[in-house]
C-alpha positions as CSV (number, residue, x, y, z in Angstrom):
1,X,-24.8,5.6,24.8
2,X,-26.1,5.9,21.3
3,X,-25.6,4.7,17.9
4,X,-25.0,8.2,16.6
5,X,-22.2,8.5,19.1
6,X,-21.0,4.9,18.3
7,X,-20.6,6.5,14.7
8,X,-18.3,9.8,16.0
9,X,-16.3,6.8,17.6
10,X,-16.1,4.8,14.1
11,X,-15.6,8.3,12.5
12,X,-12.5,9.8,14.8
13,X,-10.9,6.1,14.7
14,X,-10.8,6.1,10.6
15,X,-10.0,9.3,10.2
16,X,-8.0,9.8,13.1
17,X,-8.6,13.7,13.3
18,X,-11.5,15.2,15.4
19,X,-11.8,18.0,13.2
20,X,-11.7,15.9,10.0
21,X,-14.5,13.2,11.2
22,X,-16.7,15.9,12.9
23,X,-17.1,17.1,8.9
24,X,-17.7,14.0,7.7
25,X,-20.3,13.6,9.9
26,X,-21.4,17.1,9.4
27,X,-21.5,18.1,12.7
28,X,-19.2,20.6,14.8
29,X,-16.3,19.1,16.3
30,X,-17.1,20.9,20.2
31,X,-20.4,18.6,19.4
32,X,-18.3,15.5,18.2
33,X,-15.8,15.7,21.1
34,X,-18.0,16.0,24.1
35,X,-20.2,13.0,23.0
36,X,-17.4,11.2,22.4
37,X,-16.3,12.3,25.7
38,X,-19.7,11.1,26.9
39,X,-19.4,7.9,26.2
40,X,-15.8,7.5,27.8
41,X,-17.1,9.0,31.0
42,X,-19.9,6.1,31.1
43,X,-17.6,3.6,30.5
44,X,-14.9,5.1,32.8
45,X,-11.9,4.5,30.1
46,X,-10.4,6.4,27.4
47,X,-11.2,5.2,23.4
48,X,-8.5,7.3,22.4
49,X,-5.0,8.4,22.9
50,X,-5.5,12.2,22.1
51,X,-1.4,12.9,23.1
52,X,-0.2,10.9,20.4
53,X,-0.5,12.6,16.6
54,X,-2.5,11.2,14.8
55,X,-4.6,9.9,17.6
56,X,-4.3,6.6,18.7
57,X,-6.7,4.1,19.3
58,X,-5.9,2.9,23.0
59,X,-6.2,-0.9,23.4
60,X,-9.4,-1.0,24.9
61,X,-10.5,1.5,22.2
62,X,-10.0,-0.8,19.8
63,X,-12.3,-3.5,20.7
64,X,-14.5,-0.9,21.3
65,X,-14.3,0.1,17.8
66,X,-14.8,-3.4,16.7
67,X,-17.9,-4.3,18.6
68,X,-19.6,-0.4,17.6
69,X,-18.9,-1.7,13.8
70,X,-21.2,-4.7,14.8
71,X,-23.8,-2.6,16.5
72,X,-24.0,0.1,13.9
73,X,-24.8,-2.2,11.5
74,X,-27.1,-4.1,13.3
75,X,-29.2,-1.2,13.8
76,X,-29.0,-0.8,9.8
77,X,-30.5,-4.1,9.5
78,X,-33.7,-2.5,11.8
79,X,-34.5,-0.2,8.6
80,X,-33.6,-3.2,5.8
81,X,-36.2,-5.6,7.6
82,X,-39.3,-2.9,7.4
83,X,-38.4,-2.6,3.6
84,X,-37.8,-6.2,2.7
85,X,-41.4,-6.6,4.5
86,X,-42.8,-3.8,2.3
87,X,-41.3,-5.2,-0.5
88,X,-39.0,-1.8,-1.5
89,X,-36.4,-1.6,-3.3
90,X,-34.7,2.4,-3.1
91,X,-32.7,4.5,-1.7
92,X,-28.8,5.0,-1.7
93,X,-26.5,2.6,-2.8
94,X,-22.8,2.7,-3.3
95,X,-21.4,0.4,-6.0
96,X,-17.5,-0.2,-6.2
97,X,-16.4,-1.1,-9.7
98,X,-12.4,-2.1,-10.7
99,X,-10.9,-0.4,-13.5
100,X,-11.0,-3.1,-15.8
101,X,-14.5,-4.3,-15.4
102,X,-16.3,-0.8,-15.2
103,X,-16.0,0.0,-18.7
104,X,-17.3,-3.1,-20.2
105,X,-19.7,-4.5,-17.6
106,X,-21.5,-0.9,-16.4
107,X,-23.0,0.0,-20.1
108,X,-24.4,-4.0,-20.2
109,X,-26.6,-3.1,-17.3
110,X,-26.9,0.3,-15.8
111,X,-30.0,1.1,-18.1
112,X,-31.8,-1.9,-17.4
113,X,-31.6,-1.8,-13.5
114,X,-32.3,1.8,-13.5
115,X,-35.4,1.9,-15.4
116,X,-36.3,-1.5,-13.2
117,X,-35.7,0.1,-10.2
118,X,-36.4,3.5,-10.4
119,X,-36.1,4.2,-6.8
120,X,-32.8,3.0,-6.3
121,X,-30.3,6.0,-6.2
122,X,-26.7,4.4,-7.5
123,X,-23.4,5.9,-6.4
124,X,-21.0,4.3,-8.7
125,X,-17.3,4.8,-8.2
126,X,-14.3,3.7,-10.0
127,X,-11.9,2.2,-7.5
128,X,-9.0,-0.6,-7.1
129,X,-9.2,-3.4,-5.3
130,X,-7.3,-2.8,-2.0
131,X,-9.7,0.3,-2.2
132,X,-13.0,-1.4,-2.8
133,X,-11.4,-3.7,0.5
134,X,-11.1,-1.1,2.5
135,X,-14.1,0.9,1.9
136,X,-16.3,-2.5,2.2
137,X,-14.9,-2.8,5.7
138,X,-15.1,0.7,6.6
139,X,-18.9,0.9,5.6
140,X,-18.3,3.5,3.0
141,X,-19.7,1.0,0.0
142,X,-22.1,-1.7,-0.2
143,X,-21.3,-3.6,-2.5
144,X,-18.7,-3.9,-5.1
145,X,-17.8,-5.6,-8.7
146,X,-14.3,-7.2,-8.4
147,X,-11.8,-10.2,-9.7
148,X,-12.4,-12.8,-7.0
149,X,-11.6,-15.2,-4.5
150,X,-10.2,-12.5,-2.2
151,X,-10.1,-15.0,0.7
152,X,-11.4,-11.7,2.7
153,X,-13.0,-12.6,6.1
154,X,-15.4,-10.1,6.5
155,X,-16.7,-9.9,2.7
156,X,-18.7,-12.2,1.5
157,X,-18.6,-13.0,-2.8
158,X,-21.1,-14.3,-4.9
159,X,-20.0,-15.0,-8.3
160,X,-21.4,-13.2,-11.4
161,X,-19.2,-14.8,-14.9
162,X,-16.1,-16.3,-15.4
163,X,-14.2,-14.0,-18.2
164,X,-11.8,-15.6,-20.1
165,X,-8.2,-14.3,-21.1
166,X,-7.5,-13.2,-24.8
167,X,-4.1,-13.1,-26.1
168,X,-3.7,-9.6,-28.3
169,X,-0.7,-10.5,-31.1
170,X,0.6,-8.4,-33.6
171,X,0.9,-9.9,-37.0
172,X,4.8,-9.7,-36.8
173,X,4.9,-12.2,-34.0
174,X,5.6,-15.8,-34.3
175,X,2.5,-16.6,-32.5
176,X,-0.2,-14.7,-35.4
177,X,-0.2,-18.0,-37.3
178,X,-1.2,-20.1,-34.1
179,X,-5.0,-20.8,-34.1
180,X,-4.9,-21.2,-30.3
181,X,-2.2,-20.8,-27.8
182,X,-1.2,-22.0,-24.7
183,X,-0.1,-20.7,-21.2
184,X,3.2,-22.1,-22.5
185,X,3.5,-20.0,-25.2
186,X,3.9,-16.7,-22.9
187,X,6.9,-14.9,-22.5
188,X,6.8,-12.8,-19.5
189,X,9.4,-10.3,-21.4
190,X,6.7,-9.5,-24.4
191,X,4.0,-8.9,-22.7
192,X,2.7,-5.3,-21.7
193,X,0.9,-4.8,-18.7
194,X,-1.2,-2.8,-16.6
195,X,0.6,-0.7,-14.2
196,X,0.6,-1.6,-10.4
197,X,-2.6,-1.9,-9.0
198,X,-4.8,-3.6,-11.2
199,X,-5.5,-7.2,-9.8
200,X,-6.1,-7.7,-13.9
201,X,-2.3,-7.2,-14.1
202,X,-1.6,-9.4,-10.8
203,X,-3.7,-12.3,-12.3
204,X,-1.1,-12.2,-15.6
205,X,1.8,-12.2,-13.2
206,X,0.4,-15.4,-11.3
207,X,-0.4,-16.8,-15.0
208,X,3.1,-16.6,-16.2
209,X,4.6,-17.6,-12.7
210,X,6.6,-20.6,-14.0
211,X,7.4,-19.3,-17.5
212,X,10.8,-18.0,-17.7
213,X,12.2,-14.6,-17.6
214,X,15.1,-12.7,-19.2
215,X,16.1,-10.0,-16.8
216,X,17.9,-8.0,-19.8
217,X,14.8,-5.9,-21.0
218,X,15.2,-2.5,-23.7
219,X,12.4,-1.1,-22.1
220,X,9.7,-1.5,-19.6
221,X,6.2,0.1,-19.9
222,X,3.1,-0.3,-17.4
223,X,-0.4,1.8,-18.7
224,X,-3.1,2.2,-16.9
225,X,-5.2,1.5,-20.0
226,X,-5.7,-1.4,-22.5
227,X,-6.0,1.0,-25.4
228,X,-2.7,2.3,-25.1
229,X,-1.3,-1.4,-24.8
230,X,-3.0,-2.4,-28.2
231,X,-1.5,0.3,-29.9
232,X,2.2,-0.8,-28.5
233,X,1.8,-4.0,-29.6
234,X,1.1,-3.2,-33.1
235,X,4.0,-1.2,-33.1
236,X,5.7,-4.0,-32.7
237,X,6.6,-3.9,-29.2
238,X,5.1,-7.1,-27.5
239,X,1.7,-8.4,-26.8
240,X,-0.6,-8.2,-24.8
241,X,-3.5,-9.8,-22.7
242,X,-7.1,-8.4,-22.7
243,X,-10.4,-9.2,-20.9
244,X,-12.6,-11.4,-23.0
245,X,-15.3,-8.5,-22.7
246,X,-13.6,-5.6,-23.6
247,X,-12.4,-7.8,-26.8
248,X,-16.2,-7.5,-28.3
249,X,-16.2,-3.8,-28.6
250,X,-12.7,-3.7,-31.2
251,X,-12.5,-2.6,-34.5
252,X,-12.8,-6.0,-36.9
253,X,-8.8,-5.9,-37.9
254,X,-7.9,-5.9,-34.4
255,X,-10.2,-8.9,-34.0
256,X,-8.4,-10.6,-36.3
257,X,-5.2,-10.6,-34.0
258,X,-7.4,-11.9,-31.0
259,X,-6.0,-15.7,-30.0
260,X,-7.6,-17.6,-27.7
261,X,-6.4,-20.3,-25.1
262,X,-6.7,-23.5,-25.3
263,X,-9.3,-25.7,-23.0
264,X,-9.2,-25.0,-19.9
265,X,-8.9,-21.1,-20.8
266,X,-7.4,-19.3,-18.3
267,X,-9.8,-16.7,-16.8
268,X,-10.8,-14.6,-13.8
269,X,-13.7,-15.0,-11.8
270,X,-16.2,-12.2,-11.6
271,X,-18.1,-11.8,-8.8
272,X,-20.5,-9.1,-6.9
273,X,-18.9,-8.7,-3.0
274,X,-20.7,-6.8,0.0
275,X,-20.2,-7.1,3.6
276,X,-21.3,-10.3,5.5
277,X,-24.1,-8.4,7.6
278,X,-25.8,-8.2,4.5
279,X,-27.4,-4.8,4.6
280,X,-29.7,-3.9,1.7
281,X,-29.4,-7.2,0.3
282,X,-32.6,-6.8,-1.6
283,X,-30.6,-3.8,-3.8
284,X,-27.6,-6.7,-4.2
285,X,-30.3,-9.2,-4.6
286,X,-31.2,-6.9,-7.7
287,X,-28.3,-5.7,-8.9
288,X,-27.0,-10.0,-8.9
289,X,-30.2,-10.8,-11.1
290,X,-29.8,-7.8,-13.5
291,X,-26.1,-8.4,-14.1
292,X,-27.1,-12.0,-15.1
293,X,-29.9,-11.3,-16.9
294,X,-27.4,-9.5,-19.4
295,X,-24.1,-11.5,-19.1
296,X,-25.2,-15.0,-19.8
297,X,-25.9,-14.2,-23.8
298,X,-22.4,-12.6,-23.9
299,X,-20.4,-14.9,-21.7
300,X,-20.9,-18.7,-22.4
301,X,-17.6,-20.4,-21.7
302,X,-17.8,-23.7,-19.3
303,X,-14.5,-24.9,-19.2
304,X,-11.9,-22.4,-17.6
305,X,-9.2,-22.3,-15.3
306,X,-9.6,-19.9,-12.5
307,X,-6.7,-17.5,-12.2
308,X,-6.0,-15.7,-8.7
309,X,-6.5,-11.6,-9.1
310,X,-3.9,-11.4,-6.2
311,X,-0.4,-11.6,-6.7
312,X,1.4,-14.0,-5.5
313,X,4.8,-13.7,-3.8
C-alpha cells in the first residue's frame, strides 16, 4: 500500500462519499475506488460499508483509519526534517482564527511575519472553535488562534497572552459611577451577548455561573458582533462585556464607559494550538515569536483569573 492511497482512505471516511473525496483529492473517482479497493484486497477485509448511505466505516475500518492518520503524518514529518535542516521557512500554511480574536490580533502581526517570512504562503480562515477542533484533527489546518484550555487530546496549546475582560456600561446604569467592578456586580439579565457559538460568549456564561437570574426577560438578543452590542447598550438596553483588545481601537467617549475588574481580572487565555505531531513547527515556531514580539507592549496584565472558553453544563 501507499500513502497516497492511505489518503483516499482518510478522504472517503471524512467525507463519506466516493465521488465527493475523489474531488477533493482531485482525482477521478473509478481511480479513487479501485485503489481503495486495492488496499482491501491486500489486507483481505473491507474499510468500508458501501451498502449503508452514507458509507460506513466497518469496525476494522476504523482503526484503520486511525493508524493511516498516524502514518500520513509521519510521512509529513520526512519533508519538515529536510527543511528544518536547511533552515527554511515557506510554503503553505493554514491558520484558524476565532471570531473574536481575528479582528484585533491579525492586523498586530500579519505585516510583520509576512515581510519576515516572505516565503511562507498564509491561508487564513475565520472559523469557530468546534470548527478549528475539527479541522485540526482532520488535518485540514495547522495551526490555529483560539480561547484556551480546550482539554483536547490530540492538540497541543502553547499560550500566546492572557486578555482581560472589560465591562461596556452605559452612562444610565448604576454601575457608570463605579471606578472598578466586580464579578459580583453582573447581572446575567443586562448583559448582551454573542450569539451561540462564540467560546467569547461561553466564557461570560461560565463567569456569571453563580450570579442569579430572573427568568422574566422583555427581550432577548444574541449578535454576532461586538459593534452592534455597544450600540444596544447605549440605547439603554444592558451592558455588555468586550475583549480587552478590541477596547483600544474605540472612539474616546466610548472609552470613557470602559470599567475594568477588579484584581484578579477575569480573562481568557490566548493561545496558538496545532496538532501534537508537530508538523511545520518551524512556521508555528515563527508565527509564536512574531505574535509575541507584538502583544507584550499591548497586553501587560499579571494578575488575572483564567476563565474557561467552554461552557459549562
Amino acid at each position: 500500500m501507499t500513502i497516497t492511497q492511505l489518503k483516499y482512505v482518510l478522504a472517503v471516511a471524512e467525507h463519506k462519499n466516493f465521488t465527493l473525496a475523489a474531488e477533493k483529492c482531485f482525482v477521478t473517482q473509478p481511480t479513487l475506488s479501485m485503489q481503495i479497493q486495492k488496499i482491501e484486497e491486500e489486507l483481505n477485509i473491507l474499510i468500508f460499508d458501501r451498502s449503508k448511505k452514507p458509507i460506513q466505516l466497518t469496525d476494522i475500518g476504523q482503526k484503520i483509519v486511525n493508524q493511516a492518520k498516524n502514518i500520513v503524518n509521519e510521512a509529513g514529518r520526512i519533508q519538515d526534517i529536510v527543511e528544518q535542516q536547511k533552515g527554511f521557512i515557506g510554503g503553505e500554511f493554514r491558520l484558524g482564527i476565532i471570531p473574536t480574536i481575528m479582528p484585533t490580533l491579525l492586523p498586530m502581526f500579519l505585516n510583520n511575519f509576512i515581510k519576515k517570512y516572505p516565503k511562507v504562503k498564509l491561508i487564513i480562515e475565520e472559523l469557530n472553535t468546534e470548527e478549528i477542533i475539527t479541522k485540526l484533527n482532520n488535518g485540514h489546518l495547522d495551526a490555529a488562534i483560539a480561547a484556551t484550555p480546550l482539554m483536547e487530546e490530540k492538540i497541543k496549546e502553547v499560550v500566546l497572552y492572557f486578555e482581560p475582560f472589560v465591562a461596556y456600561i452605559p452612562e444610565s446604569h448604576r454601575d457608570f459611577e463605579k471606578e472598578e467592578i466586580e464579578v459580583s456586580d453582573l447581572n446575567l439579565d443586562e448583559i448582551l451577548l454573542l450569539q451561540d457559538g462564540h467560546c467569547f460568549r461561553d466564557g461570560i456564561l461560565n463567569l456569571c455561573k453563580n450570579n442569579p437570574k430572573n427568568e422574566f426577560s422583555h427581550f432577548q438578543i444574541e449578535s454576532g458582533s461586538f459593534e452592534t452590542l455597544i450600540k444596544l447598550a447605549d440605547e439603554g438596553l444592558g451592558t455588555t462585556l468586550l475583549p480587552y483588545l478590541h477596547t483600544l481601537d474605540l472612539k474616546e467617549a466610548d472609552k470613557l464607559k470602559l470599567r475594568h475588574f477588579k484584581e484578579p481580572k477575569p480573562a481568557r487565555e490566548v493561545s496558538l494550538i496545532f496538532p501534537k505531531s508537530e508538523l511545520k513547527i518551524q512556521i508555528i515556531d515563527a508565527l509564536r515569536s512574531t505574535i509575541a514580539g507584538v502583544i507584550k507592549g499591548a497586553i501587560v496584565f499579571q494578575n488575572v483569573q483564567i476563565v474557561s472558553p467552554i461552557q459549562k453544563k
